[in-house]
C-alpha positions in Angstrom: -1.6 -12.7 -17.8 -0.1 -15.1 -20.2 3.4 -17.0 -18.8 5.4 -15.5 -21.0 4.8 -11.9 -20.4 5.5 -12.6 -17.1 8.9 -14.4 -17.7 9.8 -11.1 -19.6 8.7 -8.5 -16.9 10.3 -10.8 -14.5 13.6 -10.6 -16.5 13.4 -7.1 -17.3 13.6 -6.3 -14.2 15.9 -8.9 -13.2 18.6 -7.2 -16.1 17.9 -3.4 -14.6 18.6 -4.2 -11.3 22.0 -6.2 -12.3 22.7 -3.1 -14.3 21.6 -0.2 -11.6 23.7 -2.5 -8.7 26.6 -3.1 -11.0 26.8 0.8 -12.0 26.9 1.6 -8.5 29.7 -1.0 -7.8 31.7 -0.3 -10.3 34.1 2.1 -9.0 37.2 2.4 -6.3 36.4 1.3 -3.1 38.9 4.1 -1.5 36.6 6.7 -3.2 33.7 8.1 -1.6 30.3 7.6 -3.8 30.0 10.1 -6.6 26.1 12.0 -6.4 25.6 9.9 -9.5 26.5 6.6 -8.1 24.6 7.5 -4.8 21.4 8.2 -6.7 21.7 5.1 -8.9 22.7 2.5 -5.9 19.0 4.5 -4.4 17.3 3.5 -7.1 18.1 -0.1 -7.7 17.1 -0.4 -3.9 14.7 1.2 -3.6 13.3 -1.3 -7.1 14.5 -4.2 -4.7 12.4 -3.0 -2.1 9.6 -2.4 -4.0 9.9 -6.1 -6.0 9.9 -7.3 -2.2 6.7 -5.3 -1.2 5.1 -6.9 -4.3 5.8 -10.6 -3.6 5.4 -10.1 -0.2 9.2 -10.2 1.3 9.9 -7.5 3.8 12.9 -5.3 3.6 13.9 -6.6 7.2 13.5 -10.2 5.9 15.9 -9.2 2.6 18.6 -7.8 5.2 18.0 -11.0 7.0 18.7 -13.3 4.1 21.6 -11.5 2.8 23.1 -11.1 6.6 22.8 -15.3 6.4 24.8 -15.4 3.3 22.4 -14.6 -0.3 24.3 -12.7 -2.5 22.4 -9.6 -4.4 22.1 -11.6 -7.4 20.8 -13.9 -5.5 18.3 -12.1 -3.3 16.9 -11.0 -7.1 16.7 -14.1 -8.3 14.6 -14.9 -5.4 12.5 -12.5 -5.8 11.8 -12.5 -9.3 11.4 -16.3 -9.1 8.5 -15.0 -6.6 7.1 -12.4 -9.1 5.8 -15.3 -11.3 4.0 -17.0 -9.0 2.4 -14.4 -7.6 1.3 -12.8 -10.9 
């Protein structure tokens, strides 16, 4: 695959998960999730988990590194950083 189609797909789905996990943060804390927000926030974790699987970073090792301090953003970065040098 050429580098540059792999810097896209890695920053495609850098931006969708930034969008899905902002979505589902947007909103007041002393509200309960809305269905909407609950099926969003599933979906850009369950894309996390997936982008994990595919670089080979378990979900118990992504709850490890954000429980020692990586944010989200970070934890994606990470892991799309990973995605082109697996591919």
């Amino acid at each position: 695959m050429v580098w540059w189609i792999i810097a896209l797909k890695s920053w495609s789905v850098h931006v969708t998960l930034e969008q899905d996990l902002t979505a589902a943060a947007s909103r007041d804390l002393d509200e309960p999730l809305t269905l909407a927000q609950k099926e969003t926030l599933q979906r850009a974790v369950g894309k996390v988990v997936a982008l994990g699987a595919q670089v080979g970073v378990s979900a118990d090792q992504m709850i490890e590194m954000l429980g020692a301090g990586l944010t989200v953003g970070e934890l994606i970065e990470y892991l799309t950083a990973r995605s082109g040098e697996v591919a």
